[in-house]
Structure formats: structure tokens, C-alpha cells
C-alpha positions as CSV (number, residue, x, y, z in Angstrom):
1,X,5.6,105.9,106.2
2,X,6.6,102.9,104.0
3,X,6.4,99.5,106.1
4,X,8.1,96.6,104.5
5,X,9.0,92.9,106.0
6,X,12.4,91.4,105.7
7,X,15.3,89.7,107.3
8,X,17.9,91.8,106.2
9,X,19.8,94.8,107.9
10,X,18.4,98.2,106.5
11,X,19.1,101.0,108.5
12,X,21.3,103.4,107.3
13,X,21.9,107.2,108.5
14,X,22.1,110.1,106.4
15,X,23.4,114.0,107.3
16,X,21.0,116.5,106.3
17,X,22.6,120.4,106.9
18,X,24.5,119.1,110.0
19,X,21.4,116.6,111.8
20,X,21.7,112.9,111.7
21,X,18.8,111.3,110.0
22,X,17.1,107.7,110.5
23,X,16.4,106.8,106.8
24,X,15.5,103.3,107.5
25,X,14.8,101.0,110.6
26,X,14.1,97.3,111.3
27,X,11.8,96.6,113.8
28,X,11.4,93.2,115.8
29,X,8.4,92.9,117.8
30,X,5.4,90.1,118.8
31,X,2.8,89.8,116.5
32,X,-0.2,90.6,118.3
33,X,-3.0,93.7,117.4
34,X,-1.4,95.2,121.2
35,X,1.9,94.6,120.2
36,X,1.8,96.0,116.7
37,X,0.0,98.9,117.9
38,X,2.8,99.8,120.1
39,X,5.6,99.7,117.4
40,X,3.1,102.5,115.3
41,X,3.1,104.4,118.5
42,X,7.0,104.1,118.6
43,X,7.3,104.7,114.6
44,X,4.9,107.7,115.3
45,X,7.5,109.4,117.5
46,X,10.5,108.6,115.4
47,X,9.2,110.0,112.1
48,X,11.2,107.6,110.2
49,X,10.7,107.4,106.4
50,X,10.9,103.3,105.8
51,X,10.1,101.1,108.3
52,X,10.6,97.1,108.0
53,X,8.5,95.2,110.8
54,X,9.8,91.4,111.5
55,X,7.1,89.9,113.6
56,X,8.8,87.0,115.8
57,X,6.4,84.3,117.9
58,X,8.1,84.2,121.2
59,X,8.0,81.7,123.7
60,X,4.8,83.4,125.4
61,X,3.2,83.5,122.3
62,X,4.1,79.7,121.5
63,X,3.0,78.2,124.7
64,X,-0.5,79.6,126.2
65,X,-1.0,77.1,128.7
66,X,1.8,77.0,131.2
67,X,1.0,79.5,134.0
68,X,3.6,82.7,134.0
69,X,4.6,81.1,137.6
70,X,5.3,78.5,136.8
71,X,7.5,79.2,133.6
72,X,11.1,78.6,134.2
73,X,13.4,81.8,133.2
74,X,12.3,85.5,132.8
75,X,12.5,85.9,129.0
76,X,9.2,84.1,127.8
77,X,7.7,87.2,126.0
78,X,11.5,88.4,124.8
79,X,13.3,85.7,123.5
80,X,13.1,85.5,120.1
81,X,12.9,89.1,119.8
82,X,16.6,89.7,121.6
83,X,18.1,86.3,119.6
84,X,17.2,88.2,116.0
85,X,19.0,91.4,117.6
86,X,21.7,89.7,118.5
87,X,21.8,88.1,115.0
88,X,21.4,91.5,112.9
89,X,18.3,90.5,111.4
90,X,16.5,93.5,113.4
91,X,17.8,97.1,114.2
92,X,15.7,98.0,117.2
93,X,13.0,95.5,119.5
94,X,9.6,97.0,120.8
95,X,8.8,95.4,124.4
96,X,6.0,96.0,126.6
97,X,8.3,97.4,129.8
98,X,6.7,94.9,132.2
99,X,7.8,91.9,130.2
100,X,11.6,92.7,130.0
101,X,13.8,90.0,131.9
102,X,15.4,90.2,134.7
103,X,19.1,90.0,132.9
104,X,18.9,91.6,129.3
105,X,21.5,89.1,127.0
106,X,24.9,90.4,126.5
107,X,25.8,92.6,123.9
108,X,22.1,94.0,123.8
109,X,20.9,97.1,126.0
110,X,17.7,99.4,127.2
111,X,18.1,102.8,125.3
112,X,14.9,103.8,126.4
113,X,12.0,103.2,128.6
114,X,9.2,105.4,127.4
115,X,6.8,107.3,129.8
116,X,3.9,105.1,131.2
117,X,0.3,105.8,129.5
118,X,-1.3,104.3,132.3
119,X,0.4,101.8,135.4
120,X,-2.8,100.5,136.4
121,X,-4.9,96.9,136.5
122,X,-8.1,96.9,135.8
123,X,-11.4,94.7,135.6
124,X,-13.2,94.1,132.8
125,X,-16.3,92.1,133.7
126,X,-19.2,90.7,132.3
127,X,-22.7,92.9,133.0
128,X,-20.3,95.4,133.9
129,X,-20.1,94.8,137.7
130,X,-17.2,96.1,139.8
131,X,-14.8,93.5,141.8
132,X,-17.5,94.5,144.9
133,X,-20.3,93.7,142.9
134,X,-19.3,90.5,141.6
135,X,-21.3,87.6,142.6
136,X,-19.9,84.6,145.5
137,X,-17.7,82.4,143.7
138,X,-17.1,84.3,140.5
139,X,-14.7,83.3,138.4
140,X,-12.1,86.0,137.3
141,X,-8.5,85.1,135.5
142,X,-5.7,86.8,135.7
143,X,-2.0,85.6,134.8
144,X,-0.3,87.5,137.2
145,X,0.2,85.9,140.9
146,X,0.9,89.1,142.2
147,X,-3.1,90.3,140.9
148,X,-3.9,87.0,141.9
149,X,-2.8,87.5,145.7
150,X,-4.4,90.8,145.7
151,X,-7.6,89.6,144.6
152,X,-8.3,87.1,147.1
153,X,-7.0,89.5,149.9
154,X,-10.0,91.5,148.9
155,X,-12.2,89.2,148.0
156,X,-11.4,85.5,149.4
157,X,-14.2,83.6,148.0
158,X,-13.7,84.4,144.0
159,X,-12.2,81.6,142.1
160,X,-8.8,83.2,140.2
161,X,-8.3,81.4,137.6
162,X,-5.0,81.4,135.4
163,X,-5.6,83.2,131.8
164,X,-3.6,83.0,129.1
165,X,-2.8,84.5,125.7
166,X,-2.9,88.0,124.1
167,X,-5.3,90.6,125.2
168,X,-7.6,90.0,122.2
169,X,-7.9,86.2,123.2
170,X,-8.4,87.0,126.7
171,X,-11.3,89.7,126.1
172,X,-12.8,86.7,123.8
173,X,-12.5,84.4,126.2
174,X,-14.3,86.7,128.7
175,X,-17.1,87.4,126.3
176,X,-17.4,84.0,125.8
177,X,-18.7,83.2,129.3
178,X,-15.5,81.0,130.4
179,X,-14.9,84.2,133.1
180,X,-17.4,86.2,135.0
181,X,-14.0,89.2,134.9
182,X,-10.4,89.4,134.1
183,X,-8.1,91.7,135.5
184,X,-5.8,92.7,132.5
185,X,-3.5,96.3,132.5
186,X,-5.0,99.6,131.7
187,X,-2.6,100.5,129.0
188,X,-3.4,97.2,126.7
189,X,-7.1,98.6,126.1
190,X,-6.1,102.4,126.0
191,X,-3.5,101.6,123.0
192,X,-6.1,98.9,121.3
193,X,-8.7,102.2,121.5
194,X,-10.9,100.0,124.0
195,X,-10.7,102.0,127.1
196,X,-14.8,101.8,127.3
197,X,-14.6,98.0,128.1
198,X,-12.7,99.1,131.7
199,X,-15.1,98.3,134.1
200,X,-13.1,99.6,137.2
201,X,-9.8,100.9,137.9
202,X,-8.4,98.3,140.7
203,X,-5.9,99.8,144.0
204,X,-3.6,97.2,143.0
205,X,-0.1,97.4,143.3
206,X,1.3,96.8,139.6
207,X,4.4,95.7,137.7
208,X,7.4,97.4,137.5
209,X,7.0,99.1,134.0
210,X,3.4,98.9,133.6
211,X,2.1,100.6,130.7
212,X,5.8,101.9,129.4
213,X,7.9,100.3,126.6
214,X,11.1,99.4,126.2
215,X,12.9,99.9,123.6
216,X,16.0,97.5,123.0
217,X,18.8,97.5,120.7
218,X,23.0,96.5,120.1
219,X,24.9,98.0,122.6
220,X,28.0,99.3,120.1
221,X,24.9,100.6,118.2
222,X,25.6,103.9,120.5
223,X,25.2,106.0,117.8
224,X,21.5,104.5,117.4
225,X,20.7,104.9,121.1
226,X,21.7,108.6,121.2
227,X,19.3,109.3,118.3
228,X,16.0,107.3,120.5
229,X,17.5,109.4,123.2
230,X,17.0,112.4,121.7
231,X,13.7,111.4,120.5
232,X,12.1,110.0,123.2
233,X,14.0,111.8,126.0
234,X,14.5,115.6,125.4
């Protein structure tokens, strides 16, 4: 597999003894280690010859301070992404499932939403001690107000503390001592090959699309969608 970055349109389909083949493919995605490492999973799957990869900074990735809460609209980690599709500069966009928006744009559509790896939350804390074990008054950071509502209903006197940033900045922050745990999704650390840092598997209910990705594209590309369809699907 060739991987190439540019702005400019390059797929193009091919018949080989009857079967439509996916010669080339643009790919927008976030340019995170997690996020990258879910477009090789995708590519993987797809088998095609020459991939381009655009990388795009969303909103999410461009403010890391504002709590998800508190962030007006439900595109933050999508919007860039879906304005280059829209604009032809990529063929296909790689989302985490959990981070789609309520609405998708018009004009674009969900061909596929892949099977979970793994729906759950987890811990990851520091000396390794389970959300029982963790000391009065620990500090643990989360950005989700769903995980942070189920935290305190198990264990009212932590402080939850909002945490920000992609899952390699959140582990770091972790390991720097600014948390005593985080509570971060299964999948993230299972696809980054770090599955040894989960410290406990939490009872928590979890987002819709947890662990699965979506993957986005035109919707007159129908032709395109049949083809991830096939792949992803049957």
C-alpha cells in the first residue's frame, strides 16, 4: 500500500474480469496516533492499492479547553473532515462512531458503521488501583458528563475533573501526576496496542457507537458506498 498526501480528487475505478476495483482512495481523517491508526485499520480491510491521507485539525482538535458540555453544536470532532467532503478534496472520512453529530450535513451520508472492538469505559489509574481502591478525594478526569455522572454515583467523594485532548495527551497527563485516574474508552488503547495500561473495565453505560467507526462519504457517490458495503458488510 502506497500512502500519499494531497488535495486533489484521486479515486478512480477500474473493471477487472467483471469486479469493480478501488484503484485509488482519498482519505480525510484527524491527525492523531488513535485516529491514524483507525484509517490503517479501515485501509487494511479495503485492500486498496494507493491511498492518499489528508489529515484535517478539527474543531476538537483546535480548542482543548472548553469542556464537551459545554461546546455549542455536535460536530466539534467532524467538521472539517465533512467541509473537505463536501468540497471534493477527500473521497471517503474515517470517524470514531461516538463522535458523529447528531445531523450529518446534507449531501453527505453514513455507508458504514463498522462492528465495535470494544463499547466499554475504562480506568486507567496511577499504581494501578481500581475505582474502589482509589483513595478519598482522588482526582480522576473524564470529558464525558455522562462518565462523569456515573462516577460520582459510585463514588461521591472523587473530584471529576474535565480532561481534554487526544488519548496520547490524556495518558501523559495522567502519568504526569495532574490525575490520580482517567476514564477513557476501551477501544482507544486496544487500537494504539496499549490494552495493558487498562486498569479496570468500568459497568458504565457508554456512548452510542463506542468503539465502532464510521465511515462517511458523498451521497450520489452510491456507487462508492456499495463497494464499503460489500467490504465491510458481507
Amino acid at each position: 500500500m502506497e500512502e500519499k498526501t494531497r488535495s486533489s480528487l484521486c479515486r478512480k475505478n477500474y473493471r477487472r474480469r467483471g469486479e469493480k476495483v478501488l484503484r485509488k482512495l482519498c482519505i480525510g481523517t484527524r491527525g492523531s496516533r488513535l485516529a491514524l491508526a483507525q484509517v490503517r485499520e479501515v485501509v487494511e480491510k479495503l485492500g486498496v492499492k494507493e491511498i492518499a491521507i489528508k489529515i484535517y485539525n478539527t474543531s476538537g482538535d483546535l480548542d482543548k479547553v472548553t469542556p464537551i458540555e459545554k461546546v455549542e453544536g455536535t460536530d466539534f470532532f467532524t467538521d472539517k473532515i465533512e467541509q473537505a467532503l463536501l468540497g471534493h478534496e477527500i473521497d471517503l472520512a474515517v470517524h470514531s462512531a461516538k463522535d458523529l453529530p447528531e445531523t450529518i450535513p446534507e449531501g453527505l451520508a453514513i455507508a458504514v458503521i463498522t462492528r465495535s472492538i470494544d463499547p466499554s469505559d475504562i480506568l486507567v489509574s496511577r499504581g494501578n488501583f481500581k475505582l474502589g481502591e482509589l483513595p478519598q478525594g482522588a482526582r480522576v478526569g473524564t470529558s464525558s458528563g455522562r462518565r462523569k455522572k456515573q462516577l460520582l454515583q459510585v463514588r461521591p467523594d472523587l473530584e471529576v475533573a474535565d480532561l481534554r485532548g487526544n488519548l496520547d495527551e490524556r495518558l501523559e497527563k495522567l502519568d504526569r501526576g495532574e490525575y490520580d485516574a482517567i476514564v477513557v474508552a476501551a477501544a482507544g488503547l486496544i487500537r494504539l496496542g496499549l490494552a495493558e495500561r487498562i486498569t479496570e473495565r468500568l459497568p458504565f453505560e457508554t456512548a452510542k457507537g463506542q468503539g465502532a467507526l464510521a465511515l462517511e462519504i458523498r451521497k450520489e457517490d452510491q456507487e462508492l458506498e456499495l463497494w464499503l458495503k460489500e467490504k465491510f458488510i458481507s
